[in-house]
N, CA, C and O atoms as a GROMACS GRO file, in nm:
protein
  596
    1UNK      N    1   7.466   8.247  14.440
    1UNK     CA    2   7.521   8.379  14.415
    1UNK      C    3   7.421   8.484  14.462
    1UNK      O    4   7.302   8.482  14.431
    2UNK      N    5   7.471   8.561  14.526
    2UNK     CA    6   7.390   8.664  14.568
    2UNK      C    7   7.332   8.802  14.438
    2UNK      O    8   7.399   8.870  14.361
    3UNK      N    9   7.184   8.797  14.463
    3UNK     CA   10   7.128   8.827  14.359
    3UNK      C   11   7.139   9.004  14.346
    3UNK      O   12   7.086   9.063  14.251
    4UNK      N   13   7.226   9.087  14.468
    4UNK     CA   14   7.259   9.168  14.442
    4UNK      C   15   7.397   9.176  14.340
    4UNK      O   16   7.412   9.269  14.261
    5UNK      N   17   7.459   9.106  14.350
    5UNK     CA   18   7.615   9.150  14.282
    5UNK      C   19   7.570   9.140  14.099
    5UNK      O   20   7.505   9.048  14.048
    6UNK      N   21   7.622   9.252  14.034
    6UNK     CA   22   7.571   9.263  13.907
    6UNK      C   23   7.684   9.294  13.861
    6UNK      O   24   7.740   9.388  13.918
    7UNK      N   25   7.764   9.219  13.729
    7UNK     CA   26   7.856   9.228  13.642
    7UNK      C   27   7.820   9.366  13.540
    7UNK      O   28   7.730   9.337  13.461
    8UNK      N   29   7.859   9.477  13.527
    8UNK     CA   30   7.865   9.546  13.409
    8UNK      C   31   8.000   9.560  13.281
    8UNK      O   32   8.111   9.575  13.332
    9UNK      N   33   7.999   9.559  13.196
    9UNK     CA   34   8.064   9.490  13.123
    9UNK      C   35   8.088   9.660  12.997
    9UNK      O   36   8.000   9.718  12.935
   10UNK      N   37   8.209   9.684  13.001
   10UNK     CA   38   8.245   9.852  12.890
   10UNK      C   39   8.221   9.782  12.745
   10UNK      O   40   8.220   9.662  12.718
   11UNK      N   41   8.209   9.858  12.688
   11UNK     CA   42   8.174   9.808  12.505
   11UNK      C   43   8.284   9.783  12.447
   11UNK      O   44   8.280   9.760  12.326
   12UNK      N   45   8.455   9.780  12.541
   12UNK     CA   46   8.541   9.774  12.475
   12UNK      C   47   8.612   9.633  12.543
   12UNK      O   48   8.732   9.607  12.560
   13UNK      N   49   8.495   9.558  12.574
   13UNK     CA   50   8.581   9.432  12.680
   13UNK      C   51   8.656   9.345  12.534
   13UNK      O   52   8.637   9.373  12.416
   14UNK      N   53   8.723   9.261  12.577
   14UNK     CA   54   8.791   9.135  12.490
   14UNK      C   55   8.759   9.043  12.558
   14UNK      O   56   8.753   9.049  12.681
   15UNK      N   57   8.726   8.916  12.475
   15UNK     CA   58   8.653   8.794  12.561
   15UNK      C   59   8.769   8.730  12.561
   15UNK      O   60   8.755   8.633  12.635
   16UNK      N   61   8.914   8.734  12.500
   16UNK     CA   62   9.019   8.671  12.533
   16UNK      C   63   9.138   8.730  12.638
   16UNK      O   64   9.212   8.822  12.603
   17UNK      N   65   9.146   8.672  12.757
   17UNK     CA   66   9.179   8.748  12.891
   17UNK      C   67   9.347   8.679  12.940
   17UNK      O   68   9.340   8.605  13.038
   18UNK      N   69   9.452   8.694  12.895
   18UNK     CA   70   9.526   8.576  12.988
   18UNK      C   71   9.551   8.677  13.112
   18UNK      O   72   9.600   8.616  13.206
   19UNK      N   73   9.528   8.834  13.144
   19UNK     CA   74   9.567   8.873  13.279
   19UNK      C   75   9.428   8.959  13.344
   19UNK      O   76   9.373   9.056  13.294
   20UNK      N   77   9.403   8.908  13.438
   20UNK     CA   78   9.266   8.983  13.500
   20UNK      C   79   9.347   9.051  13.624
   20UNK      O   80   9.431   8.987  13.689
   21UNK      N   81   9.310   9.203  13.655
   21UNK     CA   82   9.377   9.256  13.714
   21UNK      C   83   9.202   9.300  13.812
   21UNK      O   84   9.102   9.364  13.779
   22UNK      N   85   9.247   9.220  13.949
   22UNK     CA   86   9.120   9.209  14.055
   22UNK      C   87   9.125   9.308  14.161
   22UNK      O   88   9.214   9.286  14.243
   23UNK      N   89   9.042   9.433  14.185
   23UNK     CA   90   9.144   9.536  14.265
   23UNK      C   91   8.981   9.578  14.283
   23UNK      O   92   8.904   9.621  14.197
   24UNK      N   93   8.951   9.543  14.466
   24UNK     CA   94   8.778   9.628  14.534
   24UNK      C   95   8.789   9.757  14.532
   24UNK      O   96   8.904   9.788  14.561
   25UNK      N   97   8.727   9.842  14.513
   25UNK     CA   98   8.660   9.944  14.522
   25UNK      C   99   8.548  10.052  14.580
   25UNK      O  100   8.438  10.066  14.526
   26UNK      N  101   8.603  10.147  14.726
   26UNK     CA  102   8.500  10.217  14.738
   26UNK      C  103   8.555  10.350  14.766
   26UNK      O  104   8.649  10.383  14.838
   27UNK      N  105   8.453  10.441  14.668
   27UNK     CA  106   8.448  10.567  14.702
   27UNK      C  107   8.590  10.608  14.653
   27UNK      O  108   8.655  10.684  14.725
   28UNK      N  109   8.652  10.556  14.516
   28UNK     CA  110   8.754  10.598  14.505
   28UNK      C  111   8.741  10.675  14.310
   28UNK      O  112   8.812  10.666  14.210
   29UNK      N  113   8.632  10.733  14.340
   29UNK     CA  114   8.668  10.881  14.216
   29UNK      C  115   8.748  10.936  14.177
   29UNK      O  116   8.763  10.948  14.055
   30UNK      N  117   8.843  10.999  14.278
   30UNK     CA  118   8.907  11.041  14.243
   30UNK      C  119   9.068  11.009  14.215
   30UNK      O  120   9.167  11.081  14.226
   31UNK      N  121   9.054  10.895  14.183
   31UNK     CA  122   9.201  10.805  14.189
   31UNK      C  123   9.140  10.684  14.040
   31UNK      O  124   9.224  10.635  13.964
   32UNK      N  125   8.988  10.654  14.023
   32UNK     CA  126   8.971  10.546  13.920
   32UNK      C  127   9.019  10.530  13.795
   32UNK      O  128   9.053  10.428  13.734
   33UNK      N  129   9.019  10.678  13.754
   33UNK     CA  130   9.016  10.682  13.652
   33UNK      C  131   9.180  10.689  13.575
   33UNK      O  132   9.220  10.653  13.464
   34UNK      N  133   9.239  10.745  13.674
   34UNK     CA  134   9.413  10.772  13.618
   34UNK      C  135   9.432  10.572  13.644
   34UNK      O  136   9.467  10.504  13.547
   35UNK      N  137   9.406  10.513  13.766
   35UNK     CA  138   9.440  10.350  13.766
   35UNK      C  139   9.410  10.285  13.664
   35UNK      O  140   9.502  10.235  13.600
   36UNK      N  141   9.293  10.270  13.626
   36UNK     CA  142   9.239  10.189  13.483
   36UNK      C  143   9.360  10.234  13.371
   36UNK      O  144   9.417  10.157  13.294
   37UNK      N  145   9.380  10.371  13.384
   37UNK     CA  146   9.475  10.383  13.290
   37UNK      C  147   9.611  10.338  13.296
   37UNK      O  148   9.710  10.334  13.222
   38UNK      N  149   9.584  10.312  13.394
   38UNK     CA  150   9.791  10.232  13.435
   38UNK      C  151   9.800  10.110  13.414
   38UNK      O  152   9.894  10.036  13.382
   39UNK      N  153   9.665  10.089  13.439
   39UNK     CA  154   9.660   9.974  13.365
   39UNK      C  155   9.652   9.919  13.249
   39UNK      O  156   9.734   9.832  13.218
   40UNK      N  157   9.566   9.954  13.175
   40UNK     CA  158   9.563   9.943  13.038
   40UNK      C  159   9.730   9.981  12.980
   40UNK      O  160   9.780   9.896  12.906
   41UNK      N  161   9.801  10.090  13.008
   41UNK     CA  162   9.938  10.107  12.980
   41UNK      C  163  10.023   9.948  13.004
   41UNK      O  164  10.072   9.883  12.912
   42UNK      N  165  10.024   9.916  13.123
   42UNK     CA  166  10.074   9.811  13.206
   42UNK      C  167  10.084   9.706  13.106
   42UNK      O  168  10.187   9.657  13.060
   43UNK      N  169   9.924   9.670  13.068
   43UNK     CA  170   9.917   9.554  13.009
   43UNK      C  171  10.003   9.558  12.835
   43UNK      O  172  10.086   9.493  12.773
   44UNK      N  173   9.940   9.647  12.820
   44UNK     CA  174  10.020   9.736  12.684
   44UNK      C  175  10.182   9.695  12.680
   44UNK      O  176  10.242   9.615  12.609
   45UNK      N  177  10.214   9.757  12.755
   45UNK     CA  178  10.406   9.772  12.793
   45UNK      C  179  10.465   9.586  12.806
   45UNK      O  180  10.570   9.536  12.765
   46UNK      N  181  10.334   9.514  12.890
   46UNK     CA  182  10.431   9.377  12.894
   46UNK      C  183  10.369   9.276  12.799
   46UNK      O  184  10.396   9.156  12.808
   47UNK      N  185  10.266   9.335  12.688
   47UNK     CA  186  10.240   9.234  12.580
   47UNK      C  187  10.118   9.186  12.646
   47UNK      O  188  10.058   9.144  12.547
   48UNK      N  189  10.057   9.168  12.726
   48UNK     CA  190   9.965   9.070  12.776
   48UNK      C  191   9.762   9.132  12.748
   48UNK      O  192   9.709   9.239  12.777
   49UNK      N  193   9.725   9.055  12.708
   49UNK     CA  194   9.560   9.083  12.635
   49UNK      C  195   9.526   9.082  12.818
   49UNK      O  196   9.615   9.039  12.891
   50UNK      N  197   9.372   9.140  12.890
   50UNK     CA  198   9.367   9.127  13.006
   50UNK      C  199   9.238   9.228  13.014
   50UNK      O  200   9.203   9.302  12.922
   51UNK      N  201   9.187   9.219  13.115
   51UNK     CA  202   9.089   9.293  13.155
   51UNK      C  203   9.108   9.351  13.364
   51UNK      O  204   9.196   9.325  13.447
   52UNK      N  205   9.031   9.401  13.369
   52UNK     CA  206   9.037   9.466  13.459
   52UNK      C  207   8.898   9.505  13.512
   52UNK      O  208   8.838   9.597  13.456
   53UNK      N  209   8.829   9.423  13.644
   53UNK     CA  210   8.771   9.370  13.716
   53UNK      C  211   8.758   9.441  13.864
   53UNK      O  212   8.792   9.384  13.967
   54UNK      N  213   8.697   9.586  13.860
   54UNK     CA  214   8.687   9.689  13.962
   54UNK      C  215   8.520   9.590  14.057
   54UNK      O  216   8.404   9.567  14.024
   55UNK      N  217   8.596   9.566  14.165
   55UNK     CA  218   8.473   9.508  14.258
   55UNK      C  219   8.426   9.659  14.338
   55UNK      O  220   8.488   9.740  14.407
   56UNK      N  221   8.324   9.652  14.304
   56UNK     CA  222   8.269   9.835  14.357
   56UNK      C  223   8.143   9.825  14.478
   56UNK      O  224   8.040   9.757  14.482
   57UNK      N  225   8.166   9.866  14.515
   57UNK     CA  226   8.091   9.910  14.640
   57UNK      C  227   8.042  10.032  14.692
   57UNK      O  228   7.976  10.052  14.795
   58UNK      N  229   8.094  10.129  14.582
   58UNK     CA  230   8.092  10.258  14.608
   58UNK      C  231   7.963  10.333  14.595
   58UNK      O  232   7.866  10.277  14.545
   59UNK      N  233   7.957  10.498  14.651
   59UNK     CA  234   7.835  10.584  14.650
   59UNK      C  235   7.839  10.678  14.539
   59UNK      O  236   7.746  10.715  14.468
   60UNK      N  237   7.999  10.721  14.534
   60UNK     CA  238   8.030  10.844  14.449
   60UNK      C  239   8.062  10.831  14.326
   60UNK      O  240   8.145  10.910  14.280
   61UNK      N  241   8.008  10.733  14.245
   61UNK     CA  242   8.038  10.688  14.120
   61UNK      C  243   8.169  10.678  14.054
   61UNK      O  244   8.202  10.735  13.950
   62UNK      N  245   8.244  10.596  14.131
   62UNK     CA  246   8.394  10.524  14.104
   62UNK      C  247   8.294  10.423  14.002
   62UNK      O  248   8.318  10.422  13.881
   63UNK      N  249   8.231  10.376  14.034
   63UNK     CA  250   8.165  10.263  13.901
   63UNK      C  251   8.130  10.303  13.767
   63UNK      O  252   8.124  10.226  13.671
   64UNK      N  253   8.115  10.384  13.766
   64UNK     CA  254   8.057  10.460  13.643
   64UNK      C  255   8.177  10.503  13.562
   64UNK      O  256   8.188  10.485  13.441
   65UNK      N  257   8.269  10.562  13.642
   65UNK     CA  258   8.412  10.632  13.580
   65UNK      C  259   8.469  10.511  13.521
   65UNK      O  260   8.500  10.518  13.402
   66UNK      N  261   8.492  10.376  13.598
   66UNK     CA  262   8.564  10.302  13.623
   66UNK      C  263   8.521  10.239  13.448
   66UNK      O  264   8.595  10.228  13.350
   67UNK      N  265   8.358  10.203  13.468
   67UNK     CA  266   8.336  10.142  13.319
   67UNK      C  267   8.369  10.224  13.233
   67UNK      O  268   8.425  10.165  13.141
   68UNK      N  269   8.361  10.381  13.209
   68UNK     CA  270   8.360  10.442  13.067
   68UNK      C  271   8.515  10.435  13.069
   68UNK      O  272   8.512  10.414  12.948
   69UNK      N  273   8.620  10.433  13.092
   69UNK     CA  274   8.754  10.393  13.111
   69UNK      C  275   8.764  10.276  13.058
   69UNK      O  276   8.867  10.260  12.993
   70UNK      N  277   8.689  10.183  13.064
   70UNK     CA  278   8.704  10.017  13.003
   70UNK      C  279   8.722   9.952  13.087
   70UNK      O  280   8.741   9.835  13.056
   71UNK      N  281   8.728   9.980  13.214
   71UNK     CA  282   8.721   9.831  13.304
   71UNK      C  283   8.562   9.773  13.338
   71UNK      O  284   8.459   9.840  13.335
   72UNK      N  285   8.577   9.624  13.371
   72UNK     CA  286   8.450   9.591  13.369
   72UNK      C  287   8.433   9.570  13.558
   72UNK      O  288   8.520   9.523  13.632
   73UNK      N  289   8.301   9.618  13.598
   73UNK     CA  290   8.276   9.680  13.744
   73UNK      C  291   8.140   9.541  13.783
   73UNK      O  292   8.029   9.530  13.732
   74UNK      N  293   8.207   9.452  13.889
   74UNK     CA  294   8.132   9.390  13.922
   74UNK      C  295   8.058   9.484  14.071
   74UNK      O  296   8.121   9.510  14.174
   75UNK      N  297   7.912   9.522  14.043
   75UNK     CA  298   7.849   9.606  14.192
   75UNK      C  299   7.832   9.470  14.285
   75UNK      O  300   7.793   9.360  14.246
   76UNK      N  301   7.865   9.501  14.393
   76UNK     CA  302   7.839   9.446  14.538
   76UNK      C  303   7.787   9.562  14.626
   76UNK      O  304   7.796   9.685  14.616
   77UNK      N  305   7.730   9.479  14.717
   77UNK     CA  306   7.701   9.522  14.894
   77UNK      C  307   7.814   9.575  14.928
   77UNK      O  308   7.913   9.522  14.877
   78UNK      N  309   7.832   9.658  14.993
   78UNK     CA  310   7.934   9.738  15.097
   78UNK      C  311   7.935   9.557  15.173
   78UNK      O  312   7.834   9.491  15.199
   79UNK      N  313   8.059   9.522  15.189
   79UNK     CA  314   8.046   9.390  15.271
   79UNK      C  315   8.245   9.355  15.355
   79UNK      O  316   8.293   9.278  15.438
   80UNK      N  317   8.275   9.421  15.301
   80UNK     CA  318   8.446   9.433  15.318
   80UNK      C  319   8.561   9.388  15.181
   80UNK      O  320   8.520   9.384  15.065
   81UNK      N  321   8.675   9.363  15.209
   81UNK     CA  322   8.776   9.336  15.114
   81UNK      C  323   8.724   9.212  15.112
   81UNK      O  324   8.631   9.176  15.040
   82UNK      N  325   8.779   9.151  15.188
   82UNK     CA  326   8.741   8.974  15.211
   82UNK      C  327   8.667   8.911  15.087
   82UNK      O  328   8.709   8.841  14.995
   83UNK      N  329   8.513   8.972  15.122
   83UNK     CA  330   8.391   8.955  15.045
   83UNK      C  331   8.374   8.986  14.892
   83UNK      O  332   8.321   8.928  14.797
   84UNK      N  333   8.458   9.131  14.914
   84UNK     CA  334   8.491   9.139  14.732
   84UNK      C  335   8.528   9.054  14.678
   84UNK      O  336   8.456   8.995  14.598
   85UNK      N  337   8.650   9.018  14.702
   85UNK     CA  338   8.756   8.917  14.636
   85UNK      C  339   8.700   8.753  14.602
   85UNK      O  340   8.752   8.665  14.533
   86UNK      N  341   8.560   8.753  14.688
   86UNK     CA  342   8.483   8.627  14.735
   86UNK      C  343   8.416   8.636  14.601
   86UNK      O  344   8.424   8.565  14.501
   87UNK      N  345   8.346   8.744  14.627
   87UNK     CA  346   8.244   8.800  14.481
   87UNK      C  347   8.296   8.814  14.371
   87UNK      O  348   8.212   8.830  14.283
   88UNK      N  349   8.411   8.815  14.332
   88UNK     CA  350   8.479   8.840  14.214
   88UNK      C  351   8.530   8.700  14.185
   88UNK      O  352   8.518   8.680  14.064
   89UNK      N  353   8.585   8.586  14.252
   89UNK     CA  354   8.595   8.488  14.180
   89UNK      C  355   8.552   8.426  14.070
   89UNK      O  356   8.635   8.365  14.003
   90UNK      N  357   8.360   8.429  14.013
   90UNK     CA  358   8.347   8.355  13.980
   90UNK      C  359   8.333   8.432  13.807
   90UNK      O  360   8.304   8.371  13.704
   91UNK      N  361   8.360   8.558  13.818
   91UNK     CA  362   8.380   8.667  13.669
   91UNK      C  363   8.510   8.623  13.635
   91UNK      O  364   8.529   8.599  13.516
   92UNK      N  365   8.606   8.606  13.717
   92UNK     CA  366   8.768   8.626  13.670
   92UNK      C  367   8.795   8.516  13.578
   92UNK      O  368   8.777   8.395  13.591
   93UNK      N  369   8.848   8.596  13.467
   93UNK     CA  370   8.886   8.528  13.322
   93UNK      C  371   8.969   8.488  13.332
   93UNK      O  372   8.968   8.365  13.328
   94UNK      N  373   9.079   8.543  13.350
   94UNK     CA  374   9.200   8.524  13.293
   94UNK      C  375   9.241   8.424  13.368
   94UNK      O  376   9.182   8.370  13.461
   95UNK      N  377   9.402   8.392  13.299
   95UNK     CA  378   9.495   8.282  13.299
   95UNK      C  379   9.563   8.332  13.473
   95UNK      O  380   9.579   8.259  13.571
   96UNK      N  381   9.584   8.438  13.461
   96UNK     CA  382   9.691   8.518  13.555
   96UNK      C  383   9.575   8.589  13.652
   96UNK      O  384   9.456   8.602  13.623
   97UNK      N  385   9.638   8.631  13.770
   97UNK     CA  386   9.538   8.738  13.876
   97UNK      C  387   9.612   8.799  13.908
   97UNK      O  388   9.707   8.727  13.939
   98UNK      N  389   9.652   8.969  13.935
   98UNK     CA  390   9.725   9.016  13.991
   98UNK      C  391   9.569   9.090  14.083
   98UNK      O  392   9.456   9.097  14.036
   99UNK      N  393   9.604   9.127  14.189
   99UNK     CA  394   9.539   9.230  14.284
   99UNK      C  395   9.620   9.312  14.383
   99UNK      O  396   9.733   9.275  14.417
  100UNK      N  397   9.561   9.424  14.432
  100UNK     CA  398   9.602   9.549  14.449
  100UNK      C  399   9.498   9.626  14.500
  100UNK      O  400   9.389   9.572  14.518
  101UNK      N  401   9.519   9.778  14.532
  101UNK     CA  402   9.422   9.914  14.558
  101UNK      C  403   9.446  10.024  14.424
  101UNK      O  404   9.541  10.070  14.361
  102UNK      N  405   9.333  10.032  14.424
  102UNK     CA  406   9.350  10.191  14.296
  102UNK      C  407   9.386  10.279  14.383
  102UNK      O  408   9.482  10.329  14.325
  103UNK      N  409   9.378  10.324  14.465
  103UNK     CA  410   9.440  10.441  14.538
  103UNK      C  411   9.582  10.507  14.481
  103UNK      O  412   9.635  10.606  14.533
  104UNK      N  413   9.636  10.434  14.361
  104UNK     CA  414   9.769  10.478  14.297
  104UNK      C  415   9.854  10.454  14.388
  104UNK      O  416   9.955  10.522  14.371
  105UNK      N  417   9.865  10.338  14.544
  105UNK     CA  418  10.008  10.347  14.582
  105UNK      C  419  10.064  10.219  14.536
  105UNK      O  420  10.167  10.178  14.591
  106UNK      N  421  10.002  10.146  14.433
  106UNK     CA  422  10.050  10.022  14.295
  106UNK      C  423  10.049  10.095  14.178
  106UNK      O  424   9.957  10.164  14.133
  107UNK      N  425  10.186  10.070  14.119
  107UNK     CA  426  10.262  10.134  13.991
  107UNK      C  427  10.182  10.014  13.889
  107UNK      O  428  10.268   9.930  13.862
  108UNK      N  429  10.072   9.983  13.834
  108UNK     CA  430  10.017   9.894  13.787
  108UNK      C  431  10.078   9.897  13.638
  108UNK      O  432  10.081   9.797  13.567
  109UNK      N  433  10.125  10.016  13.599
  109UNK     CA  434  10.223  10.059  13.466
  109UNK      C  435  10.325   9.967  13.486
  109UNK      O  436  10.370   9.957  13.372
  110UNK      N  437  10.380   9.906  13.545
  110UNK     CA  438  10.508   9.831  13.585
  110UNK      C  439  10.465   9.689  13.609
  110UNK      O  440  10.543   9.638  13.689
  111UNK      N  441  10.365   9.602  13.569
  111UNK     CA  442  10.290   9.439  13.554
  111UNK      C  443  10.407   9.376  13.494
  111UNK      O  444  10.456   9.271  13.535
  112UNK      N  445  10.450   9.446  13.391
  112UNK     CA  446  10.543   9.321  13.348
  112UNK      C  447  10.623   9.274  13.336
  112UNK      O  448  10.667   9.220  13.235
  113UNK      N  449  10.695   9.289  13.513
  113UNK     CA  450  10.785   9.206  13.558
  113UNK      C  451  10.670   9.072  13.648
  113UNK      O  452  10.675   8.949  13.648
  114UNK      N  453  10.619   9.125  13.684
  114UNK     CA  454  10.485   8.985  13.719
  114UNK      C  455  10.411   8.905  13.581
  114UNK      O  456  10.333   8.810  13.588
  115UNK      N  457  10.443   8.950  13.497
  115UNK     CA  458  10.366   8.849  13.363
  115UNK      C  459  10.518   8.760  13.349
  115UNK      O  460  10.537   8.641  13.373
  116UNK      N  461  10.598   8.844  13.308
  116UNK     CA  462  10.743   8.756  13.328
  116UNK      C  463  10.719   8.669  13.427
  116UNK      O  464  10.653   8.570  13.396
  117UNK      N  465  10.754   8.680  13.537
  117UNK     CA  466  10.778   8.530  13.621
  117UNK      C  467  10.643   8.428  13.587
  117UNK      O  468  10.651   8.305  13.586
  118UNK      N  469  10.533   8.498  13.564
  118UNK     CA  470  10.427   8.394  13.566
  118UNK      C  471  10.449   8.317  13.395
  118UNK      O  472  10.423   8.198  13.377
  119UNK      N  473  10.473   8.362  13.341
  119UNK     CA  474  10.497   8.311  13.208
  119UNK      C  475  10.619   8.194  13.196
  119UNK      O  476  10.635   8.111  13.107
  120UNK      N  477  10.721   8.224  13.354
  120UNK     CA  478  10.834   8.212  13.325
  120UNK      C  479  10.793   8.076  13.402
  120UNK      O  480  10.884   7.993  13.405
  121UNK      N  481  10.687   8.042  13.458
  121UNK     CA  482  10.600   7.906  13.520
  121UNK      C  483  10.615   7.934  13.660
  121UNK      O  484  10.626   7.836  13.733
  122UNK      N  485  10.619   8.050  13.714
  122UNK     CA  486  10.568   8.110  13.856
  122UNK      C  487  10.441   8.062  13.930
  122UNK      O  488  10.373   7.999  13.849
  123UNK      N  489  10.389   8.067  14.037
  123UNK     CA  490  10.272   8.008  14.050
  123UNK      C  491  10.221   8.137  14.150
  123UNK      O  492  10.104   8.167  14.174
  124UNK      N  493  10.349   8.208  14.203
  124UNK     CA  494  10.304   8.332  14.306
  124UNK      C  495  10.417   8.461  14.305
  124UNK      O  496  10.536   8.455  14.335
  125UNK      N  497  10.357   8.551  14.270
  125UNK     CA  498  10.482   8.662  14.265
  125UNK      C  499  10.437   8.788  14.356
  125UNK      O  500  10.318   8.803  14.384
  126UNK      N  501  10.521   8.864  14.394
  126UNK     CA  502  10.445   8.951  14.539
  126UNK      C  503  10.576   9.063  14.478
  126UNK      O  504  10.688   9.042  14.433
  127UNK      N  505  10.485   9.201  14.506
  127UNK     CA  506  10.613   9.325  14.468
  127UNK      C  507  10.582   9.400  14.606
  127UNK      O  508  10.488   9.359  14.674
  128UNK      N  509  10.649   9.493  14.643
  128UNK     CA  510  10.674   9.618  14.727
  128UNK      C  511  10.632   9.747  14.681
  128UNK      O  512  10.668   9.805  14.579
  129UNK      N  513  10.574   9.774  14.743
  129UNK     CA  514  10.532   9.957  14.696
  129UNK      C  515  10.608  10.002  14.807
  129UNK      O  516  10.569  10.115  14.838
  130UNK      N  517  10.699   9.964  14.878
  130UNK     CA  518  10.764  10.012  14.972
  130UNK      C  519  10.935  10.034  14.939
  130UNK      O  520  11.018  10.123  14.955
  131UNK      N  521  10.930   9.889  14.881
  131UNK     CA  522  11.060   9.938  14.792
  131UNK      C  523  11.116   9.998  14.663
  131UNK      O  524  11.231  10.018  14.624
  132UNK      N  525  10.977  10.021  14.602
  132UNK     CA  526  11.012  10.103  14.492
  132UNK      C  527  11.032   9.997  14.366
  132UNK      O  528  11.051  10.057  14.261
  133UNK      N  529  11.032   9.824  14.351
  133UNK     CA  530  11.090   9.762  14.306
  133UNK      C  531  11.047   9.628  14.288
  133UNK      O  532  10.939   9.599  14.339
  134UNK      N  533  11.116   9.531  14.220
  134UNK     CA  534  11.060   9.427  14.240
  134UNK      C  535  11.169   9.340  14.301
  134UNK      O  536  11.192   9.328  14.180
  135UNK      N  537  11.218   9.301  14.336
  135UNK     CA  538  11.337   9.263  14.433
  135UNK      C  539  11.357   9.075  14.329
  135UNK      O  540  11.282   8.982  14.297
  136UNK      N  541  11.488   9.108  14.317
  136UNK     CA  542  11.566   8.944  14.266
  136UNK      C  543  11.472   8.857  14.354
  136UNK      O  544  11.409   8.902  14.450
  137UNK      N  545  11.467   8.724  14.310
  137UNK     CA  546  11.402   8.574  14.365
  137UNK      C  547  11.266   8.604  14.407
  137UNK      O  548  11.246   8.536  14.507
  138UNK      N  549  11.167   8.669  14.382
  138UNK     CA  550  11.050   8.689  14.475
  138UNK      C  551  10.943   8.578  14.355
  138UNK      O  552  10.832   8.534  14.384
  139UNK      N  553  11.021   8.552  14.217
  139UNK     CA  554  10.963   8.495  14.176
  139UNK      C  555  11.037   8.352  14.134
  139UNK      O  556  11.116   8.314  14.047
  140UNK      N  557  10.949   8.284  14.267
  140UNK     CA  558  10.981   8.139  14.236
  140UNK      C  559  10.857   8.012  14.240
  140UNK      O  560  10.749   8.055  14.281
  141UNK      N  561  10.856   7.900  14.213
  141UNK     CA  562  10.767   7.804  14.192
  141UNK      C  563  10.726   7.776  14.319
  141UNK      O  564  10.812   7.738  14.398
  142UNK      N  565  10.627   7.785  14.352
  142UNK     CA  566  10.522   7.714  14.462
  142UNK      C  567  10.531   7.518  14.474
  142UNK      O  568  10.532   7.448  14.373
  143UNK      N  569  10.534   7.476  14.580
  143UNK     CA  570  10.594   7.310  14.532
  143UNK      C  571  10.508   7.228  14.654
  143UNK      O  572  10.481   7.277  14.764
  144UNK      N  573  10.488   7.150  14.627
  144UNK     CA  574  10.409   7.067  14.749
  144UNK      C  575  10.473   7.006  14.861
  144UNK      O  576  10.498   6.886  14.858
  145UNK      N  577  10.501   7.072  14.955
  145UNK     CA  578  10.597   7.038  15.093
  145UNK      C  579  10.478   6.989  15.182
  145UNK      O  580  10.463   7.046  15.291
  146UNK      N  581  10.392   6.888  15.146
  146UNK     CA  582  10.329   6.823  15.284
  146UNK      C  583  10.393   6.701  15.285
  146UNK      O  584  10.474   6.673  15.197
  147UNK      N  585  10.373   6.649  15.347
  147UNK     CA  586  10.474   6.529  15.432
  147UNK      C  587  10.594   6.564  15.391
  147UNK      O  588  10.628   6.465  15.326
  148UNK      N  589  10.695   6.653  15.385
  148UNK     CA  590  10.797   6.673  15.413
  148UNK      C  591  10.856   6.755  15.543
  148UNK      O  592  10.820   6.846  15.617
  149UNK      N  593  10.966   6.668  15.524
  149UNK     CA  594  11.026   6.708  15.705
  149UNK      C  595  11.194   6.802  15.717
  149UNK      O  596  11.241   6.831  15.826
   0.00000   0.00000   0.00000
């Protein structure tokens, strides 16, 4: 593990997680702080205990906002998306992963139609910020199709 990446952790974490909501971070101040809150709503609205796992990279203290809000801010290297998501594996609690951008163009207030299918024994669920929606069948079981023809 690279001895730069440092877990900081808000005084209001819960060590019991079934939804970790995994979403990198740079230079986004002015958008952190209303997201954490959509989230926390989100999780609120579909029942689910969860934390929220800002991979930061940032200059302008999106990290700082991000923890006094209650999410917990793993710091990295400026290194890309890729690498975040690399770096964040080995913190992520929870049962469930949803990921996304704080930039607010994910309605993160709206999770729990994705805790539904995953609860409902989903293995992958995918929404649209394009359609406004979560569209019938997007949540179905993942199944092992190798050697099948």
């Amino acid at each position: 593990m690279d001895s730069r990446v440092q877990l900081h952790i808000p005084a209001s974490d819960t060590a019991d997680s079934e939804l970790s909501i995994v979403i990198p971070a740079l230079n986004e101040k002015l958008t952190i702080a209303e997201f954490v809150n959509w989230c926390h709503e989100g999780m609120r609205e579909a029942g689910v205990t969860g934390e929220i796992l800002i991979v930061d990279s940032s200059t302008d203290g999106t990290a700082e906002i991000a923890l006094a809000q209650g999410a917990r801010v793993l710091r990295c290297p400026k290194r890309g998306l890729g690498r975040a998501y690399i770096d964040a594996i080995p913190f992520i609690r929870g049962r469930y992963v949803l990921l996304g951008d704080c930039d607010l163009t994910y309605d993160f207030r709206q999770l729990k139609a994705f805790i539904d299918c995953f609860r409902a024994g989903s293995e992958f669920a995918m929404g649209s910020r394009f359609r406004g929606y979560i569209e019938r069948g997007p949540c179905r079981r993942i199944t092992n199709t190798s050697g099948r023809r």
